[in-house]
N, C-alpha and C positions, 0 to 999 in steps of 0.2 A: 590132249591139249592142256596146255599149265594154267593155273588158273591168271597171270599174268597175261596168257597170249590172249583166252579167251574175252577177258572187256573189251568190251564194247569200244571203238574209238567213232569221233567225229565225222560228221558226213564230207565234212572239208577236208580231212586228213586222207581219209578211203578215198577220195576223186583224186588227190596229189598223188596217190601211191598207184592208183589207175593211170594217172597221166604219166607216171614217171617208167612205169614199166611197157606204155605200150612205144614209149620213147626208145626206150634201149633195146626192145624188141625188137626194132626197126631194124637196127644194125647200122644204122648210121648215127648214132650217139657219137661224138668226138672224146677227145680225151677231156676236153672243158665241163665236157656236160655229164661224166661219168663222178668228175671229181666233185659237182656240184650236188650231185644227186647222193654222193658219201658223207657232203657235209648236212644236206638234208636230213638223211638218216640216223645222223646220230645229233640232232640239232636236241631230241625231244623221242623220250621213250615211247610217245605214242606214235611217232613217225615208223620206230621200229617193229611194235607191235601190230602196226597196218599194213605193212611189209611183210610180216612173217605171216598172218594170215591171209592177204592177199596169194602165197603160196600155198597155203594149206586148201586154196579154194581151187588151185591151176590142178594139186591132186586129186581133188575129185571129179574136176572135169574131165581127167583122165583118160575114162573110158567113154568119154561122148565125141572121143577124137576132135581134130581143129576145128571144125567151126562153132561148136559152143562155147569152147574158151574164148576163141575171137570175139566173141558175142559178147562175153562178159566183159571182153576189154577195150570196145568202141564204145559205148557210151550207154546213158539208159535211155533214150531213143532208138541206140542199135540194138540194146536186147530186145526189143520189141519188135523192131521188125526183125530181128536173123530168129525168134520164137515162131513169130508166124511163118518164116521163110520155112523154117525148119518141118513146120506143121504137127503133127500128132506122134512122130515119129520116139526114141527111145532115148535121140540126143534133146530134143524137145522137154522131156519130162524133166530129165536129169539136170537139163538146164535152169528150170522152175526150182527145184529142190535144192539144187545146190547156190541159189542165188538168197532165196528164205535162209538157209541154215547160215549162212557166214552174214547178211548185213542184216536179217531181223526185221522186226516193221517199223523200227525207227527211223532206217535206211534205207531200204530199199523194200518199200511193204508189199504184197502181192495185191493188198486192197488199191495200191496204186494203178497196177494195170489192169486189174478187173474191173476198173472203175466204169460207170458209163459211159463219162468224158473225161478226158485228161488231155494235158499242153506238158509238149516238151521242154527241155528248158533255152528260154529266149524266147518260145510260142506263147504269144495271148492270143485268145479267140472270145467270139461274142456270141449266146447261148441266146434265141426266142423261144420260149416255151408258151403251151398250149392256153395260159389261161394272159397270156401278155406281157408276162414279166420279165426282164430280161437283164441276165449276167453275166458278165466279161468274168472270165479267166485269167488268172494271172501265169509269171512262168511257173513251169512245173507242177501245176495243179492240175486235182483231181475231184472228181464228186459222183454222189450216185444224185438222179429222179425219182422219188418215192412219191406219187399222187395217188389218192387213192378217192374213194366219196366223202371221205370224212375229214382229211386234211392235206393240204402240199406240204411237203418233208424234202429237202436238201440234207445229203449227208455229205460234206465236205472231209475226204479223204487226205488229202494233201494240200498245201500253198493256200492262194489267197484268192476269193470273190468278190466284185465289188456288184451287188443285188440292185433293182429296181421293179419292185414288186408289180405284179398286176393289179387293178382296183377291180374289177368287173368281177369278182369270184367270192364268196361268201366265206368260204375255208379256211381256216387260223395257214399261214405261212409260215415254217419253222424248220430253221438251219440248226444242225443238229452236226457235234464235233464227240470227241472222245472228250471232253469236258464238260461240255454240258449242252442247256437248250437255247435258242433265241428266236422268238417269238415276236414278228412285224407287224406293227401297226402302223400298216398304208404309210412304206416308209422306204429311204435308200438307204444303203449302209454299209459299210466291209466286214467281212468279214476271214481273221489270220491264224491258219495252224502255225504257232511257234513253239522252240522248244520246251518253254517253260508254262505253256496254256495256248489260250484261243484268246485272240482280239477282235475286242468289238467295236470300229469308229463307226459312230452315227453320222450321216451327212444331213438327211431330212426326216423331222415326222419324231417317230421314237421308239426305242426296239426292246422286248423287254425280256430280261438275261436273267437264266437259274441256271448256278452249275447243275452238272450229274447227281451231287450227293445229298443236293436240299430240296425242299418243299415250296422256299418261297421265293419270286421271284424280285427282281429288280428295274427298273424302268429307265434307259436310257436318253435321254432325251436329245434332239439338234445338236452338234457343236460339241459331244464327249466322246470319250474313249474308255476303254478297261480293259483291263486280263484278267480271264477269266478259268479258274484251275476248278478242279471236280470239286472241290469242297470249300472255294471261296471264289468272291471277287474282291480285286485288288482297288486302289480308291480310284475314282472319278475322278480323269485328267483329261483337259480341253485340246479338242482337233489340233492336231499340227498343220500347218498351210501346207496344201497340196499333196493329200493324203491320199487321194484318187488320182492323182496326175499319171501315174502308171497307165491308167486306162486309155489316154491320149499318148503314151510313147515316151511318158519324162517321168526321170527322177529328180524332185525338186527338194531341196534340205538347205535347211538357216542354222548355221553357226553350229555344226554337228563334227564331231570329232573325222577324221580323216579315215579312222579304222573302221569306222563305221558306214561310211560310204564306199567305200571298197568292200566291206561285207554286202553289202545291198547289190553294188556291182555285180558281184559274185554269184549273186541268184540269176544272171542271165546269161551267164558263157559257161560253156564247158570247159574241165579243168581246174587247174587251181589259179586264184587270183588273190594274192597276201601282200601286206604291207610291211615293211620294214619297223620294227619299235621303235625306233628313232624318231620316228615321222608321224607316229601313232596316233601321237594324240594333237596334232596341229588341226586349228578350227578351219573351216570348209562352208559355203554359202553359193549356193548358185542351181542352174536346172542343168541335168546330165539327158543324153539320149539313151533309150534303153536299148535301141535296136540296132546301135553302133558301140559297143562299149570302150573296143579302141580308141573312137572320136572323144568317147564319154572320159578317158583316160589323159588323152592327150590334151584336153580343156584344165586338167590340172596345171599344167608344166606354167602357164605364162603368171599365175596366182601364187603358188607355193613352191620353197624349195627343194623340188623334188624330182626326180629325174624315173620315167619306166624303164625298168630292167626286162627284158624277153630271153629267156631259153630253147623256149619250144611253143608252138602256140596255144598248149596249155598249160602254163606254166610261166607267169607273166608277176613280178613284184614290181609294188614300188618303195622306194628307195630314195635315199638322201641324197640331194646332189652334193660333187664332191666341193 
């Protein structure tokens, strides 16, 4: 492989190159959608380098015949279960191996499905554990259960927790990221793997944050927020309203860029879900549903000039009206 083909691309580019081939795989691709998918490709080098490795990954599926590659190209819900369908078997293996070597743990990490619990994407669920405490899941998240007699330990694997700690238990409580530690006193809080670190809004109480590579910690108090990277936190900025509305089914955002709510969108459907530059940066204010995101789309149309484009139904822009 060149050293071009091999970087690394986007988890939003690798889903649009998933969606666009299990498109024309179908055989029912048009000629509309053949020419779209050309102009995709060469819209953005990394479009093409997720294309060319996306085939580099069909070859070594190879020899695990049809249904692992199908596996790889329904969704990561469907790898999961055509893995287990599959069971211990030799297309099983191969399917695990060949899914690590091409998307890595930035993309598609095996800690994600060996997780204790994990939500597919557009799944929340809501966690009671043994000592009271109890965590909503957001999409596409993952965590392991570390209790032991000395202390309760969350390893947040993937996406995002929103925590409500138990009081009855004497044990330090502590969420634990490839970043660093965070440490609850008798407190509610979120907690976000994102690219760039780990986010910590405090809701109630105050939670107290060490990256990975220091000694000393920091105290969040009610009403803040940070990111948090192995070797720093970023400054102390105040809750944005409705920072937990997730939990209840809404994405609520004031005066936030359009691109930006469409990338939030995008954590709950499968597929790709982009905005047109045009439109990009037009401001936005309002509550969206997360478990409709079509509805959540079509709430744009009567506010901004902007019209949704569909191809396939994964594979949804929006776009300028004309």
């Amino acid at each position: 492989m060149s050293p071009v083909s091999s970087k690394p691309v986007s988890a939003r580019v690798l889903d649009a190159a998933i969606a666009w081939q299990l498109s024309l795989d179908s055989g029912a691709g048009s000629a509309v959608e053949r020419e779209e998918f050309a102009k995709w490709h060469a819209a953005h080098e990394e479009h093409a380098r997720a294309w060319q490795q996306l085939g580099m990954l069909d070859q070594r599926f190879s020899v695990a015949s049809g249904p692992a590659r199908v596996a790889l190209l329904q969704s990561r819900e469907g790898i999961r279960r055509r893995v287990r369908k599959l069971g211990s078997g030799i297309a099983s293996v191969l399917l695990v191996i060949g899914v690590g070597l091409f998307a890595g743990e930035r993309y598609l990490p095996l800690d994600y499905w060996l997780a204790d619990q994990r939500t597919a994407t557009g799944e929340q669920r809501t966690l009671r554990l043994a000592d009271g405490t109890v965590i909503n899941l957001n999409t596409h998240s993952a965590l392991d259960v570390r209790f032991d007699e000395k202390q309760r330990r969350i390893v947040l694997r993937e996406g995002e927790i929103r925590i409500e700690t138990g009081h009855n238990d004497a044990r330090p409580f502590i969420v634990e990221t490839r970043d660093g530690q965070m440490r609850a006193l008798g407190t509610r809080f979120l907690v976000k793997r994102e690219d760039h670190g780990t986010r910590l809004s405090v809701l109630q109480s105050a939670v107290a944050a060490r990256p990975e590579t220091l000694a000393d910690e920091q105290i969040l108090k009610e009403g803040q927020q940070v990111l948090m990277q192995r070797d720093s936190l970023g400054p102390l900025l105040a809750l944005t309203p409705g920072s937990d509305a997730w939990t209840r089914g809404m994405l609520v955002v004031d005066n936030v860029r359009l691109e930006d709510l469409v990338h939030e969108l995008d954590r709950y459907r499968p597929g790709h879900l982009g905005v047109d530059p045009a439109v990009a940066d037009l401001r936005i204010t309002g509550s969206f549903p997360l478990h409709n995101t079509d509805l959540a789309l079509s709430a744009l149309l009567p506010t901004l000039p902007v019209q949704i484009e569909q191809h396939t139904p994964w594979w949804v822009t929006v776009i300028a009206k004309p």
